[in-house]
PQR file with spaces between the fields and no chain letter, atoms N, CA, C, O and H, PARSE charges and radii, in Angstrom:
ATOM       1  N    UNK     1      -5.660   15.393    6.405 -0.4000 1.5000
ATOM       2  CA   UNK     1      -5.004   14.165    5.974 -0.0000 2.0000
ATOM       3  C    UNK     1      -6.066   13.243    5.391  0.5500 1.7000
ATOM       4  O    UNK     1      -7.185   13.176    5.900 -0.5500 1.4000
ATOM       5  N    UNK     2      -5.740   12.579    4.394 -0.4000 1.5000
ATOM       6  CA   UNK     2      -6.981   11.524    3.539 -0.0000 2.0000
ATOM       7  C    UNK     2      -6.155   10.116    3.820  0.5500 1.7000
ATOM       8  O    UNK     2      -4.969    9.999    4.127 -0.5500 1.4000
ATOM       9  H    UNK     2      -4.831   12.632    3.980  0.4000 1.0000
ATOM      10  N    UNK     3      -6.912    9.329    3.668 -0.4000 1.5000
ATOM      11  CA   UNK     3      -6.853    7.925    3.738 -0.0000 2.0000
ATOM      12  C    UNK     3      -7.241    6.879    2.364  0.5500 1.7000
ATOM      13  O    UNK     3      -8.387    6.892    1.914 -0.5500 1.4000
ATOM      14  H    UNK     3      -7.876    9.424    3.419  0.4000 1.0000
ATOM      15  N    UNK     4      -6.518    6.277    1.959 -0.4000 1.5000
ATOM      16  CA   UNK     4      -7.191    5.094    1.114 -0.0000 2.0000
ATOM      17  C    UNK     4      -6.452    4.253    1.334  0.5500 1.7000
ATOM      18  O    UNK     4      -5.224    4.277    1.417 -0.5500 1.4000
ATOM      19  H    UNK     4      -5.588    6.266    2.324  0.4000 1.0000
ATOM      20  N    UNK     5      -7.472    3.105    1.489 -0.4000 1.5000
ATOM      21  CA   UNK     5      -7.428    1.720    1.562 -0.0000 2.0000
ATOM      22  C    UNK     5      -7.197    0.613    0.920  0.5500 1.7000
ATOM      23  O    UNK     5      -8.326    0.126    0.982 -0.5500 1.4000
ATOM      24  H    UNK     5      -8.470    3.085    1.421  0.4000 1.0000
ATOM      25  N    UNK     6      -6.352   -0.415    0.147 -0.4000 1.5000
ATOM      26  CA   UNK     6      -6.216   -1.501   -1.044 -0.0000 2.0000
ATOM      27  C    UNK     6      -6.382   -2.633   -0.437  0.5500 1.7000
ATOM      28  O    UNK     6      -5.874   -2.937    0.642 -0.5500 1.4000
ATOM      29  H    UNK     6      -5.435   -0.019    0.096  0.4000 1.0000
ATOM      30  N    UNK     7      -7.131   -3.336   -1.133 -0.4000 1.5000
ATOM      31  CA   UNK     7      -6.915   -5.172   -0.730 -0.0000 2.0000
ATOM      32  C    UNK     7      -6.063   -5.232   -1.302  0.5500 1.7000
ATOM      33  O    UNK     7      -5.993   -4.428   -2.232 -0.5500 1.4000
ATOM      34  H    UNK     7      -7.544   -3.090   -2.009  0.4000 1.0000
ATOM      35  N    UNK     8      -4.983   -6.145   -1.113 -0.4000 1.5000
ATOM      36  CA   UNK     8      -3.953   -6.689   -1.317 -0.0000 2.0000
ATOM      37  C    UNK     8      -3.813   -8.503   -1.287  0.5500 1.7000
ATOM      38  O    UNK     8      -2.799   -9.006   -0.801 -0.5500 1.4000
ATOM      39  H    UNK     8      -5.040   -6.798   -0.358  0.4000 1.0000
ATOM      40  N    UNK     9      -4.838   -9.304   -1.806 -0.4000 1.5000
ATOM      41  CA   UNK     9      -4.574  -10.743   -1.699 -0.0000 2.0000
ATOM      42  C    UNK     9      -3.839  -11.270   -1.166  0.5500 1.7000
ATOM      43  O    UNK     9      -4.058  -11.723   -0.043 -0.5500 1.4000
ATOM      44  H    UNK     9      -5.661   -8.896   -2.200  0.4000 1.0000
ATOM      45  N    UNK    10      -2.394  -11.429   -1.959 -0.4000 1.5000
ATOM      46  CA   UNK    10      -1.149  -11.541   -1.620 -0.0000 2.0000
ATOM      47  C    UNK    10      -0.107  -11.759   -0.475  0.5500 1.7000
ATOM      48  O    UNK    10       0.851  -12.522   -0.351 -0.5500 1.4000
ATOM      49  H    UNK    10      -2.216  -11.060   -2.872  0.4000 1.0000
ATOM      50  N    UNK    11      -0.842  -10.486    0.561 -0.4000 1.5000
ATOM      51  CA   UNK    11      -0.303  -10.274    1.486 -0.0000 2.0000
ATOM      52  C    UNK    11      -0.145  -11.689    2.052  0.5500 1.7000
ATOM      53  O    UNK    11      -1.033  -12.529    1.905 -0.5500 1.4000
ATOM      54  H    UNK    11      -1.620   -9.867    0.460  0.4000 1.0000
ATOM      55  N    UNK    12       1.316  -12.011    2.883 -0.4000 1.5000
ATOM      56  CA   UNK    12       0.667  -13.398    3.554 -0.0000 2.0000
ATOM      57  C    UNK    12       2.050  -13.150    4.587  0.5500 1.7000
ATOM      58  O    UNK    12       2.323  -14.049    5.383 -0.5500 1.4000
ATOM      59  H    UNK    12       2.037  -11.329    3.003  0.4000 1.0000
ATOM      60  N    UNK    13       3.101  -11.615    4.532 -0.4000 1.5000
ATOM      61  CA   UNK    13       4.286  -12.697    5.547 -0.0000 2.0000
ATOM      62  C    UNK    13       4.828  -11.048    5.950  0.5500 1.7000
ATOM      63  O    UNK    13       4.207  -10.021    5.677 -0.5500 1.4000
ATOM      64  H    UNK    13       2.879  -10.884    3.885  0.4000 1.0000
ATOM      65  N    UNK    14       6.367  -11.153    6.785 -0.4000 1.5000
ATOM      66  CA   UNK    14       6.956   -9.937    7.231 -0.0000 2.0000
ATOM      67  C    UNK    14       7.830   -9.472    5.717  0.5500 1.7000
ATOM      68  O    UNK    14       8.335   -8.356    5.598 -0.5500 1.4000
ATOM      69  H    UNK    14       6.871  -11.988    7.006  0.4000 1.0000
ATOM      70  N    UNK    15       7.884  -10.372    4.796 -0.4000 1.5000
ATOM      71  CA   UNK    15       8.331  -10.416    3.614 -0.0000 2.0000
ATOM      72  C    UNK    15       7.707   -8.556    2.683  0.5500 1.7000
ATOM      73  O    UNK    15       8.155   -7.577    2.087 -0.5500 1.4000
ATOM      74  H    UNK    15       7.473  -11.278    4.893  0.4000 1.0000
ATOM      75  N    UNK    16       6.480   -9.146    3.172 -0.4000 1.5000
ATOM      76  CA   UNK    16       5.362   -8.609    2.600 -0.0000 2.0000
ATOM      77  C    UNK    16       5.342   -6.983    2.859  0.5500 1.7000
ATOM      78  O    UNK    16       5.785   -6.027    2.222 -0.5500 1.4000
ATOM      79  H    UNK    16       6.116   -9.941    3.656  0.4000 1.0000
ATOM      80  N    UNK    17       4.816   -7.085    3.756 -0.4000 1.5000
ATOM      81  CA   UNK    17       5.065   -5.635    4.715 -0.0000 2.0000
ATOM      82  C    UNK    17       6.226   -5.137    4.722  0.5500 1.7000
ATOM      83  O    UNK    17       6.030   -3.946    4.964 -0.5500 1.4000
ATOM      84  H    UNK    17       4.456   -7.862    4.273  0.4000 1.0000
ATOM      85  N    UNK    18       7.268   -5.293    4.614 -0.4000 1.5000
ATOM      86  CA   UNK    18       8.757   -4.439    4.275 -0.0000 2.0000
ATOM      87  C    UNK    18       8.522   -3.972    3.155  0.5500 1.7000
ATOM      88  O    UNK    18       8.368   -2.758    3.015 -0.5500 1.4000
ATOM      89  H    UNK    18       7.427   -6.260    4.417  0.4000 1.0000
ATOM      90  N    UNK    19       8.423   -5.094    1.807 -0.4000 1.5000
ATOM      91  CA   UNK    19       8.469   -4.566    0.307 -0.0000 2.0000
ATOM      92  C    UNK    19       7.487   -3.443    0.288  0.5500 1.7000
ATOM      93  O    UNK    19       7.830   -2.275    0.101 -0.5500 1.4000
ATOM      94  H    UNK    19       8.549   -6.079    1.921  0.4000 1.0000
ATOM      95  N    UNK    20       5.769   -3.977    0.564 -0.4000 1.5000
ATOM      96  CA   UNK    20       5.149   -2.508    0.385 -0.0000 2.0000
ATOM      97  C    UNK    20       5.021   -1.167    1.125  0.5500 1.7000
ATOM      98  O    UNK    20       4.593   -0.172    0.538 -0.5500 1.4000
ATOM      99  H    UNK    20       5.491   -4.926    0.715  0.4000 1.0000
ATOM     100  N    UNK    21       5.381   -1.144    2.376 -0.4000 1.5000
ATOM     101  CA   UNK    21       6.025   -0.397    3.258 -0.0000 2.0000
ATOM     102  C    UNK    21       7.162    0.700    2.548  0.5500 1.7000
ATOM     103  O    UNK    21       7.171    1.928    2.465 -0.5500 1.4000
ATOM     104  H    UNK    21       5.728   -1.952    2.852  0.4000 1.0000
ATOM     105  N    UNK    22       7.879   -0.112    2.196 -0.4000 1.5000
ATOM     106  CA   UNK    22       8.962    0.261    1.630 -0.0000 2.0000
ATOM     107  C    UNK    22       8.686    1.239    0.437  0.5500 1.7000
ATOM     108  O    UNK    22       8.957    2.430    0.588 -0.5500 1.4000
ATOM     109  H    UNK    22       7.871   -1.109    2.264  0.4000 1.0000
ATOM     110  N    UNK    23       8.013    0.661   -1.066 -0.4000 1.5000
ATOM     111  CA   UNK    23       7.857    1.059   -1.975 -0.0000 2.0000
ATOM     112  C    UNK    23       6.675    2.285   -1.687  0.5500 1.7000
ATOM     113  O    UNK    23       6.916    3.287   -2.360 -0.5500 1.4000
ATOM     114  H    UNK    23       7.793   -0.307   -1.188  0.4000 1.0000
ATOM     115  N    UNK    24       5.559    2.393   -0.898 -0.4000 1.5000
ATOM     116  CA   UNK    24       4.540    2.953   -0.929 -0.0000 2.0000
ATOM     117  C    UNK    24       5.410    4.101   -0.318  0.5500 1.7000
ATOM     118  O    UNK    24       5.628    5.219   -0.783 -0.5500 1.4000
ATOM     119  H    UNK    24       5.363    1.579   -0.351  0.4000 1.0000
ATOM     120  N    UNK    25       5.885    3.488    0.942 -0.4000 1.5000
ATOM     121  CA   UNK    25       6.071    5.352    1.295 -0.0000 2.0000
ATOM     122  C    UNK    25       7.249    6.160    0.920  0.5500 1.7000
ATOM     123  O    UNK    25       7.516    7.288    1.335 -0.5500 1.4000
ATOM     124  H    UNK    25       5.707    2.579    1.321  0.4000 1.0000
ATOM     125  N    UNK    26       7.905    5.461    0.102 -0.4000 1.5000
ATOM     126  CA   UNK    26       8.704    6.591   -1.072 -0.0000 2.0000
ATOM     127  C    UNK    26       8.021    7.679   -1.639  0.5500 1.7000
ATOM     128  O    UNK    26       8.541    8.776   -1.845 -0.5500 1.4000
ATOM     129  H    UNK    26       7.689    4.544   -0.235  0.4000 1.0000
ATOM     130  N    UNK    27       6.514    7.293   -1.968 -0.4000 1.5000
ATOM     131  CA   UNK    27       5.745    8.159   -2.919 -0.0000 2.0000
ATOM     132  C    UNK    27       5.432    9.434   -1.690  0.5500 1.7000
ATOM     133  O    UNK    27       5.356    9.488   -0.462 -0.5500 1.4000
ATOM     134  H    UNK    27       6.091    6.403   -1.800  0.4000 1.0000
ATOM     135  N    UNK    28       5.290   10.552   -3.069 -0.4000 1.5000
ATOM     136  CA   UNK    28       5.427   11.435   -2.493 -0.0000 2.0000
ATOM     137  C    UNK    28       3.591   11.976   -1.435  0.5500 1.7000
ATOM     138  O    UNK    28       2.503   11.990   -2.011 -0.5500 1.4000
ATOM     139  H    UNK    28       5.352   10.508   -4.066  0.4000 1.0000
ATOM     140  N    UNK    29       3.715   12.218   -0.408 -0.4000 1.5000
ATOM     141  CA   UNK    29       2.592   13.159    0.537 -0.0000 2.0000
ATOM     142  C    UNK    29       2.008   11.522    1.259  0.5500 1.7000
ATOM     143  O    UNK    29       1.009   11.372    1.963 -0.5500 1.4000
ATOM     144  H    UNK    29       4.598   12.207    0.059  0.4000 1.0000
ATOM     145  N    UNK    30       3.056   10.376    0.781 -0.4000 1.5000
ATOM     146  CA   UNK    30       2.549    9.295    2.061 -0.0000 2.0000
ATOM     147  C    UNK    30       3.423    9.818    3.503  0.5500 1.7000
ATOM     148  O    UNK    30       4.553   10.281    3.658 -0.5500 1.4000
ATOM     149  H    UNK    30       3.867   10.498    0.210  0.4000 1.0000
ATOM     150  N    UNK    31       2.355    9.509    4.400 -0.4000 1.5000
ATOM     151  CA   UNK    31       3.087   10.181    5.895 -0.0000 2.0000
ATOM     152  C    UNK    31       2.902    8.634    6.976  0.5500 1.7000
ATOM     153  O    UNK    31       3.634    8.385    7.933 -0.5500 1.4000
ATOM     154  H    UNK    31       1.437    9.132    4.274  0.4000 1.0000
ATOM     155  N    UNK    32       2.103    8.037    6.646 -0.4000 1.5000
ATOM     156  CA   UNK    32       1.962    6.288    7.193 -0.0000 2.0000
ATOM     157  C    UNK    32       1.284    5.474    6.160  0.5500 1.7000
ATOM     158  O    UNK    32       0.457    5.745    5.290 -0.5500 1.4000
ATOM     159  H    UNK    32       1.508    8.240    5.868  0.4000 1.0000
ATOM     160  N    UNK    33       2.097    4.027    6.648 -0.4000 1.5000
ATOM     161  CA   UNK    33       1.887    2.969    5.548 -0.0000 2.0000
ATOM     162  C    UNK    33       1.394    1.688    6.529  0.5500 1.7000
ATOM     163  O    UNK    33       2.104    1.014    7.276 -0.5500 1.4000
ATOM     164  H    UNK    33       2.769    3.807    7.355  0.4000 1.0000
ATOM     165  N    UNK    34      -0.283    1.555    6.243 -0.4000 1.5000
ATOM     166  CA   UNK    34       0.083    0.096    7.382 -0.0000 2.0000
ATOM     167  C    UNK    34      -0.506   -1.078    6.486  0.5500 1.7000
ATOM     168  O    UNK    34      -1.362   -0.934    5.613 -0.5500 1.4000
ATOM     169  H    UNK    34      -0.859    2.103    5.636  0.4000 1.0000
ATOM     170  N    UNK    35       0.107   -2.261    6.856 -0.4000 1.5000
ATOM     171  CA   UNK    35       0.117   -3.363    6.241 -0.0000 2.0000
ATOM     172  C    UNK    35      -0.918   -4.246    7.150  0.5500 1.7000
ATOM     173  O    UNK    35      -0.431   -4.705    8.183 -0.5500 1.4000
ATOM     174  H    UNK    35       0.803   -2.378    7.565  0.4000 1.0000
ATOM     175  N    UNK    36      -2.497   -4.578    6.840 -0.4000 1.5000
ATOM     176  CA   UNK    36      -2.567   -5.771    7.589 -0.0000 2.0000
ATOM     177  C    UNK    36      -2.291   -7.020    7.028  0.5500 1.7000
ATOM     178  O    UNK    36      -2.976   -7.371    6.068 -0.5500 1.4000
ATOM     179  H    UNK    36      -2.892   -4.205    6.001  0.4000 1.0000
ATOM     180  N    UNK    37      -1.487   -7.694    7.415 -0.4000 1.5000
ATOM     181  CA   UNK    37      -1.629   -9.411    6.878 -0.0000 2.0000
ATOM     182  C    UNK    37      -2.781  -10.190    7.052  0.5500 1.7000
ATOM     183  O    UNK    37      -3.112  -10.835    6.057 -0.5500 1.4000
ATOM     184  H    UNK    37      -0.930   -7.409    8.196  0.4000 1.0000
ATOM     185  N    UNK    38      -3.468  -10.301    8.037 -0.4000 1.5000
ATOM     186  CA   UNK    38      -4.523  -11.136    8.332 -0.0000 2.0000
ATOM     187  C    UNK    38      -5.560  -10.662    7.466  0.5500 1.7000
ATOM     188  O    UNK    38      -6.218  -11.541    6.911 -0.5500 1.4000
ATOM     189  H    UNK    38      -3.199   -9.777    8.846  0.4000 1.0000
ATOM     190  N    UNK    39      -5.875   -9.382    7.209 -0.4000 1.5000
ATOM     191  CA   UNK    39      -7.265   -9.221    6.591 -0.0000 2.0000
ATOM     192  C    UNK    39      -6.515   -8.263    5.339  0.5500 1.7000
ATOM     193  O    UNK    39      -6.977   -7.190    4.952 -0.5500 1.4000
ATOM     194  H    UNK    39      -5.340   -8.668    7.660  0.4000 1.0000
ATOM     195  N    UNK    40      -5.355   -8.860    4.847 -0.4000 1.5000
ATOM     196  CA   UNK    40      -4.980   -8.395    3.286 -0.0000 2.0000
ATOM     197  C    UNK    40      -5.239   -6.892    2.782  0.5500 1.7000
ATOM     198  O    UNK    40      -5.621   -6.632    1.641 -0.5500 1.4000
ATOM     199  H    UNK    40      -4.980   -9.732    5.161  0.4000 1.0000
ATOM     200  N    UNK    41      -5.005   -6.019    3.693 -0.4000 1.5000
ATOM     201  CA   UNK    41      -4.956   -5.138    3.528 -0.0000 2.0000
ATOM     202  C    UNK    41      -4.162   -3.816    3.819  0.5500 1.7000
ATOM     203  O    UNK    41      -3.722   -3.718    4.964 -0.5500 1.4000
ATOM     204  H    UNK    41      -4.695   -6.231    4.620  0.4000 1.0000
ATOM     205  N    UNK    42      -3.900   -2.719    2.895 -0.4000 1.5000
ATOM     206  CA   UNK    42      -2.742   -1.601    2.856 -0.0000 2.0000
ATOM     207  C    UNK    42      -3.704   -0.704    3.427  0.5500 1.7000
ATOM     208  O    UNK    42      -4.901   -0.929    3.245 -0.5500 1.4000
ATOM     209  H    UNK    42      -4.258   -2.799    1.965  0.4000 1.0000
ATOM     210  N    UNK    43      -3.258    0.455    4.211 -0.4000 1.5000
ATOM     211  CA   UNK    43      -4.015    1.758    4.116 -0.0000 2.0000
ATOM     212  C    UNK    43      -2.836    2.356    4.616  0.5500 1.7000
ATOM     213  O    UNK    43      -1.990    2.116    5.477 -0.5500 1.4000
ATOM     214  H    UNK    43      -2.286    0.638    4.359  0.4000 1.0000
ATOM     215  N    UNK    44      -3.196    3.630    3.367 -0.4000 1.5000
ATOM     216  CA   UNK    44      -1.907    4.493    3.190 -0.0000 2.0000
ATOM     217  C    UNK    44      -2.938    6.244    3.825  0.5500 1.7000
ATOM     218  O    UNK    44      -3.877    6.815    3.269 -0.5500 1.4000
ATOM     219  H    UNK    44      -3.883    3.825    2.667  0.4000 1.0000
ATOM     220  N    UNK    45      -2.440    6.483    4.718 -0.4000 1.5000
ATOM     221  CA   UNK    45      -2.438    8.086    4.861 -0.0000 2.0000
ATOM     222  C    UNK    45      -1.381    8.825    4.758  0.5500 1.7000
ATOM     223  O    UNK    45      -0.253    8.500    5.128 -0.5500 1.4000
ATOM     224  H    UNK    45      -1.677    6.020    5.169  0.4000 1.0000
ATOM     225  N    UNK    46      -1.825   10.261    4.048 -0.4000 1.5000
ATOM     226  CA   UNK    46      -1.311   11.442    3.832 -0.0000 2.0000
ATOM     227  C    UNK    46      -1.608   12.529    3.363  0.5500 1.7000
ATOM     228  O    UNK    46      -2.735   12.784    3.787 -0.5500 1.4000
ATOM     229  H    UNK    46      -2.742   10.525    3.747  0.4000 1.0000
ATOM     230  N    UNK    47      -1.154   13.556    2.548 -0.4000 1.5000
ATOM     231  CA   UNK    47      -1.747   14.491    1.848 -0.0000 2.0000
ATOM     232  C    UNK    47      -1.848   14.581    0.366  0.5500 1.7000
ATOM     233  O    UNK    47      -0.850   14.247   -0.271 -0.5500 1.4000
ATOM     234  H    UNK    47      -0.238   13.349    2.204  0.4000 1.0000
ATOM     235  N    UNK    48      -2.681   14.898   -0.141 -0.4000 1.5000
ATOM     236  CA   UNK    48      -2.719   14.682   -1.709 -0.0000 2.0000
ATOM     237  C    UNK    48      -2.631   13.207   -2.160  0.5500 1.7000
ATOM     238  O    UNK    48      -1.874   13.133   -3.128 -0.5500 1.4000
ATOM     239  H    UNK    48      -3.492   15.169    0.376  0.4000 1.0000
ATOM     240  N    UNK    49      -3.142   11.990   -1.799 -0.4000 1.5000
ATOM     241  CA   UNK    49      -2.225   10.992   -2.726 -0.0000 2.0000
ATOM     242  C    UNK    49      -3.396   10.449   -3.676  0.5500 1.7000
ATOM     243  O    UNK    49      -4.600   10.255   -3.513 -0.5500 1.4000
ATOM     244  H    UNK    49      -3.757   12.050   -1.013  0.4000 1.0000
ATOM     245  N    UNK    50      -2.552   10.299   -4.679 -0.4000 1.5000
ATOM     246  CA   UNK    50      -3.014    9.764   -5.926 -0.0000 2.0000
ATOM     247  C    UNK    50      -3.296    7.925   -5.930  0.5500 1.7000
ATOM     248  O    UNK    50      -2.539    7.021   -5.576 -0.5500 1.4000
ATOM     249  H    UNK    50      -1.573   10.456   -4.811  0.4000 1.0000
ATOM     250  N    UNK    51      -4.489    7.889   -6.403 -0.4000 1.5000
ATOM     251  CA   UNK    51      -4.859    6.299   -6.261 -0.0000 2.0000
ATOM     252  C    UNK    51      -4.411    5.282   -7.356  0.5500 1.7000
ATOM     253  O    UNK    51      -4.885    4.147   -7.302 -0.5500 1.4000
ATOM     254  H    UNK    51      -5.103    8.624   -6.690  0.4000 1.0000
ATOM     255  N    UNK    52      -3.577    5.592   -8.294 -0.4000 1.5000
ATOM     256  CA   UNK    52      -3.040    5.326   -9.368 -0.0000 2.0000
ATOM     257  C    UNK    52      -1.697    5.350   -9.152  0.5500 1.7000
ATOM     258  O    UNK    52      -1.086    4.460   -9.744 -0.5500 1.4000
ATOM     259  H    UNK    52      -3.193    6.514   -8.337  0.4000 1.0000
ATOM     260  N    UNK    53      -0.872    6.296   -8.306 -0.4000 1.5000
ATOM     261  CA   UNK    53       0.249    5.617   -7.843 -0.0000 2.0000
ATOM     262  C    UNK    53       0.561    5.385   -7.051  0.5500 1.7000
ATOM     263  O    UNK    53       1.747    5.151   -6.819 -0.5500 1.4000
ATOM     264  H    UNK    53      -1.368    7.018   -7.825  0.4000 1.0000
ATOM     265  N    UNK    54      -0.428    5.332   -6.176 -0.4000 1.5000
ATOM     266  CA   UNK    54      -0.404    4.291   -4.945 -0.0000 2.0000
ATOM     267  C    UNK    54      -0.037    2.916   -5.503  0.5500 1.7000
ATOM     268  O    UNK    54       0.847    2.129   -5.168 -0.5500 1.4000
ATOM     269  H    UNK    54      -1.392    5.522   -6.365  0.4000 1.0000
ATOM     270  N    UNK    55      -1.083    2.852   -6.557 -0.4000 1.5000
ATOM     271  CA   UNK    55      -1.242    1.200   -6.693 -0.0000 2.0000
ATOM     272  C    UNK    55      -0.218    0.715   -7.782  0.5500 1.7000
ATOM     273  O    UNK    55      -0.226   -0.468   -8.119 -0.5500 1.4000
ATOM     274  H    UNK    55      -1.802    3.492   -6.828  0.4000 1.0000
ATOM     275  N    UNK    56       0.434    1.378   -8.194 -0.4000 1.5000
ATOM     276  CA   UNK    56       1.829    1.331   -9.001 -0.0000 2.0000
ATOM     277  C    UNK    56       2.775    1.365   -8.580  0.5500 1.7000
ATOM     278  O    UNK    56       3.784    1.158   -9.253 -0.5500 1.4000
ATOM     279  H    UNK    56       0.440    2.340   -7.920  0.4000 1.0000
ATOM     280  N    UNK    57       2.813    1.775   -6.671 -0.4000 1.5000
ATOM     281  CA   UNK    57       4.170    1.617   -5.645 -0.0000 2.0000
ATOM     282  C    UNK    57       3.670    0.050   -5.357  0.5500 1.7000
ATOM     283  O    UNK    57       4.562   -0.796   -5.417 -0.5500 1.4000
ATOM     284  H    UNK    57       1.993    1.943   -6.124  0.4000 1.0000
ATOM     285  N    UNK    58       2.493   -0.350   -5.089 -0.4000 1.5000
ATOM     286  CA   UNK    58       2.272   -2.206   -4.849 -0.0000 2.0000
ATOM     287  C    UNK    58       2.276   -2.485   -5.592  0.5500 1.7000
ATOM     288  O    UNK    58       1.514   -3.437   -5.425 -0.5500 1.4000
ATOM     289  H    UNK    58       1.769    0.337   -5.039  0.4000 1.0000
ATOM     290  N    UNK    59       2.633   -2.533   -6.961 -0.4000 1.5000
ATOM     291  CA   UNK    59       2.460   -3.534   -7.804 -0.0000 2.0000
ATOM     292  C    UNK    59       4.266   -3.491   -8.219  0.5500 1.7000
ATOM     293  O    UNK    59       4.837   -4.472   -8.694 -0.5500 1.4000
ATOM     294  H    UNK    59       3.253   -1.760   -7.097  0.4000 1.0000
ATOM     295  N    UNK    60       4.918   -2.251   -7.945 -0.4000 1.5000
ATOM     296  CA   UNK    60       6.500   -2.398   -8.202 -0.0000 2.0000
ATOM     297  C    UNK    60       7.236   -3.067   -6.744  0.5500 1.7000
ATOM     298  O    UNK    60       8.402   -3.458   -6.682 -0.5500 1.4000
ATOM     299  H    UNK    60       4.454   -1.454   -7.558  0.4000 1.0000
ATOM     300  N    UNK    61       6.362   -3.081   -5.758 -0.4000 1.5000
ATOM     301  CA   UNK    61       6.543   -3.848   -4.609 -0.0000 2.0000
ATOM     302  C    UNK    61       6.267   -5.463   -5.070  0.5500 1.7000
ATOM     303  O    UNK    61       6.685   -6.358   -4.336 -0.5500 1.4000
ATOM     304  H    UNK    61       5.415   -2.763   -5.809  0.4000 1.0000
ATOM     305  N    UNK    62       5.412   -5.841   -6.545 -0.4000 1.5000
ATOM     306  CA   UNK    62       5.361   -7.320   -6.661 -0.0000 2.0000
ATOM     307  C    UNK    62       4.097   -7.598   -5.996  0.5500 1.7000
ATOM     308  O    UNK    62       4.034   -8.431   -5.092 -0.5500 1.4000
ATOM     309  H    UNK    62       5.072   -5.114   -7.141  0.4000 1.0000
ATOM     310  N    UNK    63       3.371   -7.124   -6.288 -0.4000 1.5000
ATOM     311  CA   UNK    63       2.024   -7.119   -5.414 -0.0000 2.0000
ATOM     312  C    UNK    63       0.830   -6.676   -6.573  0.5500 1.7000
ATOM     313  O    UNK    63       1.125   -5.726   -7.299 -0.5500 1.4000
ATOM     314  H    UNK    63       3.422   -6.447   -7.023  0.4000 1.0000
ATOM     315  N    UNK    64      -0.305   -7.233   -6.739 -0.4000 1.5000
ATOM     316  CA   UNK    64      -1.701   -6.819   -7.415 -0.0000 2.0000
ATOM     317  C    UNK    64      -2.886   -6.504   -6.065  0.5500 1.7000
ATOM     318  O    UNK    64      -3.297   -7.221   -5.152 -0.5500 1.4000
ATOM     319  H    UNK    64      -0.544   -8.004   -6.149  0.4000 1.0000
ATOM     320  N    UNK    65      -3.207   -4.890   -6.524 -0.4000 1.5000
ATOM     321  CA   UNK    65      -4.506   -4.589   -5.708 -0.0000 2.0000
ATOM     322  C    UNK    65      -5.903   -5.430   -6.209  0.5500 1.7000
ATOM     323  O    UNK    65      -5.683   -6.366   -6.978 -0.5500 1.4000
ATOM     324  H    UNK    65      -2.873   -4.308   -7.265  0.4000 1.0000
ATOM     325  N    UNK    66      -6.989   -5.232   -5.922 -0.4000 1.5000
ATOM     326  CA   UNK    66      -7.912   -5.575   -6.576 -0.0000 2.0000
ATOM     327  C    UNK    66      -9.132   -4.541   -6.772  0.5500 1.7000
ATOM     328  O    UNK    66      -9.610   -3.806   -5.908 -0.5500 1.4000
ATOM     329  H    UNK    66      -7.168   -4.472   -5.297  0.4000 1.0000
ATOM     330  N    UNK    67      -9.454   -4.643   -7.902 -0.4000 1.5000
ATOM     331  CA   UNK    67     -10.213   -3.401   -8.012 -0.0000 2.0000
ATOM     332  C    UNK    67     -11.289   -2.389   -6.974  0.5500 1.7000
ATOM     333  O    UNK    67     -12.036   -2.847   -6.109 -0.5500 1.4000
ATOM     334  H    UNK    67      -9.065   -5.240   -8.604  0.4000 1.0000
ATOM     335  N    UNK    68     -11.184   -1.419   -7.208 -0.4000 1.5000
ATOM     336  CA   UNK    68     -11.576   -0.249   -6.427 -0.0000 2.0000
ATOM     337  C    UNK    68     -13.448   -1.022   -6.333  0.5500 1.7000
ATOM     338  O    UNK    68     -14.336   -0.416   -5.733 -0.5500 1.4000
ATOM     339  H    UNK    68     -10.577   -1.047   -7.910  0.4000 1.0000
C-alpha cells in the first residue's frame, strides 16, 4: 500500500472533510482518506494512485493543493 500526502490550505471545517472524503475516495485504488483540519492536510492511502488525480478529486471537491 503507498501513501501520499497534500496540503490543503483551505481546509478549515466538517464541511471540508465530507466534500474531500467524498470526492477522493471515489477514485479508483483509494482504500483510506484522512482529512486533518488543524494542520491542513489530506493523506490518501492505497494501491496504484496517481498524484494528478488525486489532486483533481480536491480540486472538484472545491479545494487547491499546493505544490508538491
Amino acid at each position: 500500500m503507498s501513501e501520499i500526502t497534500f496540503t490543503v490550505p483551505a481546509i478549515s471545517c466538517g464541511h471540508c472533510v465530507s466534500a474531500i472524503s467524498g470526492e477522493v475516495g471515489r477514485v479508483a485504488g483509494v482504500r483510506e482518506v484522512v482529512v486533518d483540519v488543524d494542520a491542513k492536510r489530506v493523506t490518501v492511502r492505497g494501491e496504484e494512485l496517481d498524484d494528478a488525480v488525486l489532486r483533481a478529486a480536491i480540486d472538484e471537491a472545491g479545494y487547491d493543493t499546493e505544490p508538491a
